[in-house]
ZADO-971625 format. One record per atom (N, C-alpha, C, O): z, y, x; atom name. Coordinates in nm, 3 decimals, always signed. Layout:
BEGIN
NODE/Z/Y/X/CA
...
REM end
This chain:
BEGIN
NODE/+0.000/-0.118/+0.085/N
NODE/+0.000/+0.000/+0.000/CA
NODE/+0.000/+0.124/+0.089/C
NODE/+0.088/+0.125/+0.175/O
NODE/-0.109/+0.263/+0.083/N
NODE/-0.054/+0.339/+0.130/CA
NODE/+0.011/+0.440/+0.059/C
NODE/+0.038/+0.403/-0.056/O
NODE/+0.041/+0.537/+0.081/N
NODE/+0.109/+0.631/+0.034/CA
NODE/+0.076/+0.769/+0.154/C
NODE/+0.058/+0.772/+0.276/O
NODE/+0.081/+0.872/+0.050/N
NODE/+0.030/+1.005/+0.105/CA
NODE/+0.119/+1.127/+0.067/C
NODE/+0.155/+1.135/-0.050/O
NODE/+0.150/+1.203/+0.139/N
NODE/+0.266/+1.330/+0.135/CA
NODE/+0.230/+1.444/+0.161/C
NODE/+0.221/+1.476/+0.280/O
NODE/+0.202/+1.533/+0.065/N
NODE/+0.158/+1.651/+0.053/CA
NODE/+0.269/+1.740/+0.117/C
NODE/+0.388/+1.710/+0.101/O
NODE/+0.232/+1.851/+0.191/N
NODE/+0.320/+1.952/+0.254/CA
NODE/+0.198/+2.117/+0.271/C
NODE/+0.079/+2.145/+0.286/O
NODE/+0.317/+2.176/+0.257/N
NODE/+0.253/+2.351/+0.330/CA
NODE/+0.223/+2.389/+0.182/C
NODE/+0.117/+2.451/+0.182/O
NODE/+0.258/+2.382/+0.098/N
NODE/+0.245/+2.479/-0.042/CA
NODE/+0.324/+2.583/-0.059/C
NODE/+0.411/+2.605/+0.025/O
NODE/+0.308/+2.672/-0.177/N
NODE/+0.400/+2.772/-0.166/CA
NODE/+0.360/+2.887/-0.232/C
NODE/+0.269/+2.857/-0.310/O
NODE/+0.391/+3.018/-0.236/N
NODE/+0.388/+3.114/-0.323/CA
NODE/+0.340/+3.231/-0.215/C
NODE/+0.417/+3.251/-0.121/O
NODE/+0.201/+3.320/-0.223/N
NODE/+0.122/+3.364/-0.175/CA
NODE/+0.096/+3.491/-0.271/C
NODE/+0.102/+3.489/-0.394/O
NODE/+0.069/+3.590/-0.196/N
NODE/-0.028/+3.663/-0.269/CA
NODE/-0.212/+3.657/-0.248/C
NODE/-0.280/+3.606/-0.159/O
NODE/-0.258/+3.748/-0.393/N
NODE/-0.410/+3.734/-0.335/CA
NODE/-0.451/+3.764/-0.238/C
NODE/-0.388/+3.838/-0.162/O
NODE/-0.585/+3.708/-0.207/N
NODE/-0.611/+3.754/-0.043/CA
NODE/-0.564/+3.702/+0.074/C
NODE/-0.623/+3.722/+0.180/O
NODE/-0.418/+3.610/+0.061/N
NODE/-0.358/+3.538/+0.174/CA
NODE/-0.413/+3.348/+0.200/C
NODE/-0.491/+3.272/+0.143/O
NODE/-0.342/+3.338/+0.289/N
NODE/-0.402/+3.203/+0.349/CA
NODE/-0.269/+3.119/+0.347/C
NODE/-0.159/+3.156/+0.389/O
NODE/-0.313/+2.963/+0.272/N
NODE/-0.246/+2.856/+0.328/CA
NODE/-0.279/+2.738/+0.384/C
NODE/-0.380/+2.682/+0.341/O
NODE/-0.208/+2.682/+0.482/N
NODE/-0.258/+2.568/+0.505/CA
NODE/-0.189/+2.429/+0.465/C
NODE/-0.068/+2.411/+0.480/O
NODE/-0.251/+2.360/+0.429/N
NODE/-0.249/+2.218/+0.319/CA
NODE/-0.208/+2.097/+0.436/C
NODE/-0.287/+2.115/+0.529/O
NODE/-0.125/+1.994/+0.465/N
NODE/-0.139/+1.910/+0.553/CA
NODE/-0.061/+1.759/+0.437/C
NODE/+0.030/+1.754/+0.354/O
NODE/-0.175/+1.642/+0.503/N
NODE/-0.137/+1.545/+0.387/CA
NODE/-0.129/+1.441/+0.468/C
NODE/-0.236/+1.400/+0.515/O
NODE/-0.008/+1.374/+0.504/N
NODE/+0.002/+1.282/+0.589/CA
NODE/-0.024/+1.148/+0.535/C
NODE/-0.011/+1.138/+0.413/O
NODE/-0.058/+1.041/+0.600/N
NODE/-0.064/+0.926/+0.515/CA
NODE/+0.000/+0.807/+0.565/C
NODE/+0.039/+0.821/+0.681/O
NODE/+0.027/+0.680/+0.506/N
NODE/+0.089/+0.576/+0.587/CA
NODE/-0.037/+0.487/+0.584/C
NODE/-0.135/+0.497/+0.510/O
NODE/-0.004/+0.377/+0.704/N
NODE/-0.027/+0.262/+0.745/CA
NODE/-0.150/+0.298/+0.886/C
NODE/-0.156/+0.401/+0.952/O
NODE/-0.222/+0.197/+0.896/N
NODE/-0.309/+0.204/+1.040/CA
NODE/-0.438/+0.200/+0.982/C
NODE/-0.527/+0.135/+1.036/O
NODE/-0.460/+0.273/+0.861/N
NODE/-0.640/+0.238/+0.850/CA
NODE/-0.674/+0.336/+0.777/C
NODE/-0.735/+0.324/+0.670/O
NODE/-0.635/+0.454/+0.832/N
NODE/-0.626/+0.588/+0.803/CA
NODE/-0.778/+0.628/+0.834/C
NODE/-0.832/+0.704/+0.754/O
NODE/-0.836/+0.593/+0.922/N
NODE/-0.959/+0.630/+0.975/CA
NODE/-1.062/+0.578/+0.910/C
NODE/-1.178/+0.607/+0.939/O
NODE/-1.033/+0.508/+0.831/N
NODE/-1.130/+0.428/+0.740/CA
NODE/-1.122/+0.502/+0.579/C
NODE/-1.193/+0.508/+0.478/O
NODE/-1.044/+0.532/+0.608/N
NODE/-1.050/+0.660/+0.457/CA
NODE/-1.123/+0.779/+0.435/C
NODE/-1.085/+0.886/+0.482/O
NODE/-1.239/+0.768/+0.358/N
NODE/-1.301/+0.890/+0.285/CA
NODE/-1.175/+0.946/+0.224/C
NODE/-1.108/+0.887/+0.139/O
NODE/-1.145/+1.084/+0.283/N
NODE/-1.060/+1.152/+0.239/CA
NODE/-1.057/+1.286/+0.107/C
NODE/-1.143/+1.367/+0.141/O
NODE/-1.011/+1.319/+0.014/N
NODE/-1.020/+1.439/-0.049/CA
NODE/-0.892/+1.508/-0.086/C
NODE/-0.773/+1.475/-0.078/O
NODE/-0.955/+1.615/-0.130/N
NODE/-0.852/+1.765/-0.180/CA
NODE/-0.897/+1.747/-0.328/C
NODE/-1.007/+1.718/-0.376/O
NODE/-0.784/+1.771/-0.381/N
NODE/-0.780/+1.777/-0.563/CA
NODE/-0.672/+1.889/-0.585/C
NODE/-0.581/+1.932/-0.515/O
NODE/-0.714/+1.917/-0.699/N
NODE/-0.624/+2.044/-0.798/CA
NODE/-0.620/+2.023/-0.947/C
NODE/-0.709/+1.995/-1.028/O
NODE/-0.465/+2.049/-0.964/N
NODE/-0.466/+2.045/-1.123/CA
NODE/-0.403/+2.153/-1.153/C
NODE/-0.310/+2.181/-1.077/O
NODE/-0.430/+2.244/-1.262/N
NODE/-0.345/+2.388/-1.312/CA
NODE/-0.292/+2.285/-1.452/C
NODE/-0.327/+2.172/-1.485/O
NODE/-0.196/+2.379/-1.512/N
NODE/-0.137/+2.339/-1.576/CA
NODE/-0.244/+2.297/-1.751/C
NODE/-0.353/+2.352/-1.767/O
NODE/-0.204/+2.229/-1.828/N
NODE/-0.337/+2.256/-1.927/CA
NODE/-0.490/+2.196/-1.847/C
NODE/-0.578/+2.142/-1.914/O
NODE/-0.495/+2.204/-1.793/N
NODE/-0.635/+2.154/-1.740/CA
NODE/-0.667/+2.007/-1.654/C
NODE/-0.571/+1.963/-1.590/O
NODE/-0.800/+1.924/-1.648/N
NODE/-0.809/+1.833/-1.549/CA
NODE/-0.746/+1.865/-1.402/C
NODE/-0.691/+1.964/-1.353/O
NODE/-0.777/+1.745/-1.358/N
NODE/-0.781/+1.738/-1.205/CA
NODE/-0.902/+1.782/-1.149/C
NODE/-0.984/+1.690/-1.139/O
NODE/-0.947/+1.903/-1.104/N
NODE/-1.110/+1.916/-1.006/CA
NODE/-1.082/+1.873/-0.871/C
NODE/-0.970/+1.878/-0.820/O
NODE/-1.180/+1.832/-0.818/N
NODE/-1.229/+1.843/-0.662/CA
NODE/-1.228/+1.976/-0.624/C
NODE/-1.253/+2.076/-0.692/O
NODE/-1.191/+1.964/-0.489/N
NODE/-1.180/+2.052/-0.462/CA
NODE/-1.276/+2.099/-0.263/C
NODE/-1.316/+2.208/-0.222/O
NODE/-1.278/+1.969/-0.198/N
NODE/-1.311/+1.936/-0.085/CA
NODE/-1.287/+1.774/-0.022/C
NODE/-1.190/+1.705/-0.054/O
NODE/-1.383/+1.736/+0.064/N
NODE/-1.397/+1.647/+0.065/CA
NODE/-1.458/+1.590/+0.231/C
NODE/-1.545/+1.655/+0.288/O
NODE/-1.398/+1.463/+0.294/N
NODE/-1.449/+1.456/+0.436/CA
NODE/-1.459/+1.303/+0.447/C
NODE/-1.379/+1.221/+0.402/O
NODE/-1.555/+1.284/+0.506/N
NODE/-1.601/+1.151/+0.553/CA
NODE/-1.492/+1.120/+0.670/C
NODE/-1.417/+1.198/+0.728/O
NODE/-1.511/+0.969/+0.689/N
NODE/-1.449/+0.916/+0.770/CA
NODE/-1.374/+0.935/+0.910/C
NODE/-1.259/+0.934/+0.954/O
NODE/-1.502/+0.952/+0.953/N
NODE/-1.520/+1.044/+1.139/CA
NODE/-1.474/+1.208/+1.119/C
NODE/-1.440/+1.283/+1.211/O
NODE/-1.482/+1.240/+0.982/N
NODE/-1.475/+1.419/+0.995/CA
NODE/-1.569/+1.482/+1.101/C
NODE/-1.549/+1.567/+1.187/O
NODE/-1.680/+1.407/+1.064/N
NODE/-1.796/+1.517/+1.089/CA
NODE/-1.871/+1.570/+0.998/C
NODE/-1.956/+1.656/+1.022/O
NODE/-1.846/+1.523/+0.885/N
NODE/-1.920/+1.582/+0.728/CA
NODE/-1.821/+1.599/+0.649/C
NODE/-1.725/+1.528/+0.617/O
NODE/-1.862/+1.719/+0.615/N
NODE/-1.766/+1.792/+0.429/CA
NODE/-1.862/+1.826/+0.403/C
NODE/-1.971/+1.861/+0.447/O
NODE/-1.765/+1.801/+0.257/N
NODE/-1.802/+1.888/+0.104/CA
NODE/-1.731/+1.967/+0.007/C
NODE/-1.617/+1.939/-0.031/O
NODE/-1.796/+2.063/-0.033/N
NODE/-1.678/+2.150/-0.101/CA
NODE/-1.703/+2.184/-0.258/C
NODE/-1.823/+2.156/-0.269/O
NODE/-1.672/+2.217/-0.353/N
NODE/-1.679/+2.267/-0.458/CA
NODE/-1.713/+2.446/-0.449/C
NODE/-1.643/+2.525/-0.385/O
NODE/-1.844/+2.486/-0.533/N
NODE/-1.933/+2.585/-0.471/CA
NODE/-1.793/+2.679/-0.483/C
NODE/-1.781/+2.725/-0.370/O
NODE/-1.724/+2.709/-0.533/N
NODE/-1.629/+2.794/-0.590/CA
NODE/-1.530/+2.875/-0.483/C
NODE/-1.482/+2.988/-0.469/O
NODE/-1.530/+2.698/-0.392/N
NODE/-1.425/+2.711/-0.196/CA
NODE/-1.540/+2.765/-0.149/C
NODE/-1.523/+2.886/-0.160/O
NODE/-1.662/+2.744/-0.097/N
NODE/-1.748/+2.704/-0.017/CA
NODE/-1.715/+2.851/+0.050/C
NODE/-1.714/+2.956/-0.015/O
NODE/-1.684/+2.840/+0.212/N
NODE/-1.686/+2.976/+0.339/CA
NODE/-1.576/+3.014/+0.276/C
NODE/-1.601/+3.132/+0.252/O
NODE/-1.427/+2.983/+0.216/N
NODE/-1.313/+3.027/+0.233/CA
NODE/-1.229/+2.894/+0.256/C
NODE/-1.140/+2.883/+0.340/O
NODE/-1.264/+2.810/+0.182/N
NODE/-1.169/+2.694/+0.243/CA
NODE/-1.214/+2.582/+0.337/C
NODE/-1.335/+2.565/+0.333/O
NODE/-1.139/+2.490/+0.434/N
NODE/-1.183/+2.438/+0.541/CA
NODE/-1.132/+2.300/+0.545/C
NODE/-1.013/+2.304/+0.578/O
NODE/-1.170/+2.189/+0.526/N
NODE/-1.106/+2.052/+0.512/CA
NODE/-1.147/+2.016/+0.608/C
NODE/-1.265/+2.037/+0.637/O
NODE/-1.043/+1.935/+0.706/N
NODE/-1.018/+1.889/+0.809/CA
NODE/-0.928/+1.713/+0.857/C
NODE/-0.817/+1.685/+0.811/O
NODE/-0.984/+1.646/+0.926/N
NODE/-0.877/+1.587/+0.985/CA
NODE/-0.847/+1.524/+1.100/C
NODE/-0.935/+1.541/+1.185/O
NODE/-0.753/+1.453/+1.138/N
NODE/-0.704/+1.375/+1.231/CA
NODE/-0.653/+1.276/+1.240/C
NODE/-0.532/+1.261/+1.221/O
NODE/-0.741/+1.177/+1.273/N
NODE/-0.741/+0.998/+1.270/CA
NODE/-0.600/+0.953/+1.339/C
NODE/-0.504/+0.891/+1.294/O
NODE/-0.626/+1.010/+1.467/N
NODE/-0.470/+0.966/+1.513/CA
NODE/-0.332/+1.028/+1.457/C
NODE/-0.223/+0.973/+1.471/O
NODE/-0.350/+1.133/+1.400/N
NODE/-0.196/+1.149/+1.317/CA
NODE/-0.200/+1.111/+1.155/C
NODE/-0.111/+1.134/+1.073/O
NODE/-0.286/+1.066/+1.139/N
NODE/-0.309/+1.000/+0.998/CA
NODE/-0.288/+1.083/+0.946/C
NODE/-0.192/+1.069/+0.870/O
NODE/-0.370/+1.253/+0.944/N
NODE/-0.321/+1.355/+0.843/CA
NODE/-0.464/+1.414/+0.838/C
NODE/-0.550/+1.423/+0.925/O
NODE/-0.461/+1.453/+0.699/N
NODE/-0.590/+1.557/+0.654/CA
NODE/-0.523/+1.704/+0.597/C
NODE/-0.415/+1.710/+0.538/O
NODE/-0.600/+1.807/+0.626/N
NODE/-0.558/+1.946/+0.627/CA
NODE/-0.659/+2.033/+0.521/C
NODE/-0.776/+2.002/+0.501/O
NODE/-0.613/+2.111/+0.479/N
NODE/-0.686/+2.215/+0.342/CA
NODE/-0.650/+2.344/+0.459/C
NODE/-0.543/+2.348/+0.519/O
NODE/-0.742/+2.430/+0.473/N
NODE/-0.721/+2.580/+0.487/CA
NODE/-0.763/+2.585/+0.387/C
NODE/-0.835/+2.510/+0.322/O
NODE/-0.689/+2.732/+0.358/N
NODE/-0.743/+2.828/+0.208/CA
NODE/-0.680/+2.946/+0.275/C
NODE/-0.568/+2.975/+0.316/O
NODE/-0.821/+3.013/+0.266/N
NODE/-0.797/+3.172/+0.274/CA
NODE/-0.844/+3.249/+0.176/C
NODE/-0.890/+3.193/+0.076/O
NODE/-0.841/+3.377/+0.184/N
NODE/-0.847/+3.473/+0.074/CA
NODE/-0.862/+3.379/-0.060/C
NODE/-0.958/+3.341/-0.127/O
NODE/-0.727/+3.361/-0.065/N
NODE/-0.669/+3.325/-0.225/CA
NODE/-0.701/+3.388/-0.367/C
NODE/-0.716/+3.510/-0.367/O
NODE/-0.711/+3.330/-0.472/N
NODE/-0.702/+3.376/-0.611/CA
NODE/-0.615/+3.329/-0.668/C
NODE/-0.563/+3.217/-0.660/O
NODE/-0.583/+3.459/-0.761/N
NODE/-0.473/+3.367/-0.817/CA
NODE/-0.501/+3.280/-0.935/C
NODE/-0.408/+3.234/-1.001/O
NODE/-0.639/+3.253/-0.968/N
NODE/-0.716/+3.136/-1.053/CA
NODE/-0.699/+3.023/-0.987/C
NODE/-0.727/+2.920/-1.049/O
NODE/-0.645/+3.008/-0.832/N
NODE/-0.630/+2.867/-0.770/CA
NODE/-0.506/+2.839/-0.759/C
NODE/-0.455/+2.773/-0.668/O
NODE/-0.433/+2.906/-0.883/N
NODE/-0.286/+2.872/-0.872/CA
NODE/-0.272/+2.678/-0.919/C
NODE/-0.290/+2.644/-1.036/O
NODE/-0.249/+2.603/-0.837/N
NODE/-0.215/+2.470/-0.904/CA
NODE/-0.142/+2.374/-0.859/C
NODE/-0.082/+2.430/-0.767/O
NODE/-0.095/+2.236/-0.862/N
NODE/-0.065/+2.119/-0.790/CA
NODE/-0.193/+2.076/-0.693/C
NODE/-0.293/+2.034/-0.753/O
NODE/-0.198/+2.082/-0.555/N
NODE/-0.338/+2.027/-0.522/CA
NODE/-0.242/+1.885/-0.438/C
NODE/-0.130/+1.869/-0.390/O
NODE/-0.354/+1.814/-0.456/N
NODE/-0.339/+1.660/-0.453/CA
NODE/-0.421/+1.596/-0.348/C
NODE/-0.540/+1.595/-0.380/O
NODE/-0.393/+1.533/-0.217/N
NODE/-0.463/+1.483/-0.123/CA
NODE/-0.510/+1.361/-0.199/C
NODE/-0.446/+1.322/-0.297/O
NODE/-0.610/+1.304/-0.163/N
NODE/-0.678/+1.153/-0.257/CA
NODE/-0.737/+1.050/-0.103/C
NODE/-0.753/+1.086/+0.013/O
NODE/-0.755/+0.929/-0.163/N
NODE/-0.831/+0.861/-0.039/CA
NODE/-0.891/+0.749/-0.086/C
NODE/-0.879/+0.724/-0.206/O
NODE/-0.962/+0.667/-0.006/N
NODE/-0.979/+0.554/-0.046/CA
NODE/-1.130/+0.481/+0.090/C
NODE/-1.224/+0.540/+0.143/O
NODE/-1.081/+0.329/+0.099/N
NODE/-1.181/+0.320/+0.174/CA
NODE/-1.304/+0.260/+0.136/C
NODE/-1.402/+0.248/+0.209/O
NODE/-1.288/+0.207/-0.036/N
NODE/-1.390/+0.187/-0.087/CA
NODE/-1.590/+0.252/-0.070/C
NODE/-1.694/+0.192/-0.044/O
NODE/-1.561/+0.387/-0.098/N
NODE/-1.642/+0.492/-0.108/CA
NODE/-1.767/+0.437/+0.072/C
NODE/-1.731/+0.403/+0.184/O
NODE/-1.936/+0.457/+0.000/N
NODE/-2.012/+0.472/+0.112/CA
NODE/-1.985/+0.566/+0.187/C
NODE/-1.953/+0.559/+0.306/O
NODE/-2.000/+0.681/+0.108/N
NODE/-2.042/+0.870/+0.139/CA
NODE/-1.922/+0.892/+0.096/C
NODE/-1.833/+0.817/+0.056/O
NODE/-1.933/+1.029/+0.112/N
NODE/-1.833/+1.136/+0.054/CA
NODE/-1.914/+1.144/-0.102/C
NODE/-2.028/+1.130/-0.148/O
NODE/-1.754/+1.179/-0.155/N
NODE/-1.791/+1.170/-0.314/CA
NODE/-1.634/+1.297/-0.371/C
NODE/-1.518/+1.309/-0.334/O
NODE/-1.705/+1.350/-0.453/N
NODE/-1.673/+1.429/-0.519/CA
NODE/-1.584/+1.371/-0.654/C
NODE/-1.497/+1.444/-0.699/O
NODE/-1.601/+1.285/-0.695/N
NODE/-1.549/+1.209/-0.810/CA
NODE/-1.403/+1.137/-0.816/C
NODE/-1.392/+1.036/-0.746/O
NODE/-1.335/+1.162/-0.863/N
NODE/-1.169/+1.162/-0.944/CA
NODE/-1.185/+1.010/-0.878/C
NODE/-1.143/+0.961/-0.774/O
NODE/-1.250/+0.969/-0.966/N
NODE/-1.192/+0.781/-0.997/CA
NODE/-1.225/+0.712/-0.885/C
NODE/-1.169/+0.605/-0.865/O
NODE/-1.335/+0.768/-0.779/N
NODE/-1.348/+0.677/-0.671/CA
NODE/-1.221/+0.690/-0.567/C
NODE/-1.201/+0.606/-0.480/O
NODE/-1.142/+0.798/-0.585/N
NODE/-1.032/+0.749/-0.514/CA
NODE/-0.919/+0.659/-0.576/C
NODE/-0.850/+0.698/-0.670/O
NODE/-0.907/+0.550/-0.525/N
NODE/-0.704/+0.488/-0.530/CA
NODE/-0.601/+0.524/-0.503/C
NODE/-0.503/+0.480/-0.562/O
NODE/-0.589/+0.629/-0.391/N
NODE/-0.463/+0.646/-0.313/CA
NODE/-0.471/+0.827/-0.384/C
NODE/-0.569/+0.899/-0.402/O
NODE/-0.305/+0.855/-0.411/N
NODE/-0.337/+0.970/-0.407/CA
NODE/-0.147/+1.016/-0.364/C
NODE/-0.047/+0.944/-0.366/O
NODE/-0.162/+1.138/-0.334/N
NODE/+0.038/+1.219/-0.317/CA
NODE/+0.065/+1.284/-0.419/C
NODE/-0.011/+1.329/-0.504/O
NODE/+0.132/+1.286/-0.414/N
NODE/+0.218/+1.352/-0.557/CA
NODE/+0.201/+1.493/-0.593/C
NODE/+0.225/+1.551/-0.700/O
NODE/+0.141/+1.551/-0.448/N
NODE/+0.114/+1.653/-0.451/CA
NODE/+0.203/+1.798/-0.429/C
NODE/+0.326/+1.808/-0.430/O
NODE/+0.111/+1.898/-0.411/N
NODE/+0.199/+2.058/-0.285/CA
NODE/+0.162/+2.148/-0.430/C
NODE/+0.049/+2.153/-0.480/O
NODE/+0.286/+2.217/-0.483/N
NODE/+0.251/+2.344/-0.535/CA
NODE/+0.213/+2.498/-0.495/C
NODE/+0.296/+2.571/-0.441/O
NODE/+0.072/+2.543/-0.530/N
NODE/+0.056/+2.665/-0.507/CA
NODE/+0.010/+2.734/-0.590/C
NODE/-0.081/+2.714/-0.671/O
NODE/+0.103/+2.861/-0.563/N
NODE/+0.127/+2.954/-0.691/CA
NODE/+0.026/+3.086/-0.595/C
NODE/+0.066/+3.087/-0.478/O
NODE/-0.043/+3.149/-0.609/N
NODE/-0.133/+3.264/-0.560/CA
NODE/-0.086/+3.395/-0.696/C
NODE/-0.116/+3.384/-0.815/O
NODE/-0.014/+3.504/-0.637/N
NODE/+0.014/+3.606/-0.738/CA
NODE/-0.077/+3.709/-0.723/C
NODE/-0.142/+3.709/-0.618/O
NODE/-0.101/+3.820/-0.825/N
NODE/-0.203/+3.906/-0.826/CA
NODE/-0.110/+4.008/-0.801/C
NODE/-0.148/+4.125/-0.791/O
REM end
């Protein structure tokens, strides 16, 4: 089983930057198509960003695209969210996801299994 632990959330104003870090357990961390998810209150879960295996390819939701930065690192078994210049429309629970099922990177809820419980961020106007 793995399990994943969301950290670095928090209460921001617009315009500011956080950074997201989602650690994971066991040794086959590197084999995980990794993602970023968000839920506001009332609403689904969206995608939010997304990285292949090696982390030499992302994907983002047009909405992030040139403010936020998904990242990771095989040997500390952790994947990372930058978010800069904030809205406060991205106030939510965001949720690291994984899974080693997946060919590609995928944008889609259900192809992940693994997910954290998730980091609250509140962005004020």
């Amino acid at each position: 089983q793995v399990q994943m632990v969301e950290s670095g959330g928090g209460l921001v104003q617009a315009g500011g930057s956080l950074r997201l870090s989602c650690i994971a357990s066991g040794r086959t961390f590197s084999m995980f198509v990794m993602g970023w998810f968000r839920q506001a209150p009332g609403k689904e879960r969206e995608f939010v960003a997304g990285i292949n295996r090696s982390g030499d390819s992302t994907t983002y939701a047009d909405s992030e695209k040139g403010r936020f930065t998904i990242s990771r690192d095989n040997a500390k078994n952790t994947v990372y969210l930058q978010m800069n210049s904030l809205k406060p429309e991205e106030t939510a629970v965001y949720h690291c996801a994984g899974d080693m099922r997946p060919l590609v990177l995928t944008r889609t809820r259900q192809d992940y299994a693994f997910w954290g419980q998730g980091t609250q961020v509140t962005v004020s106007s």
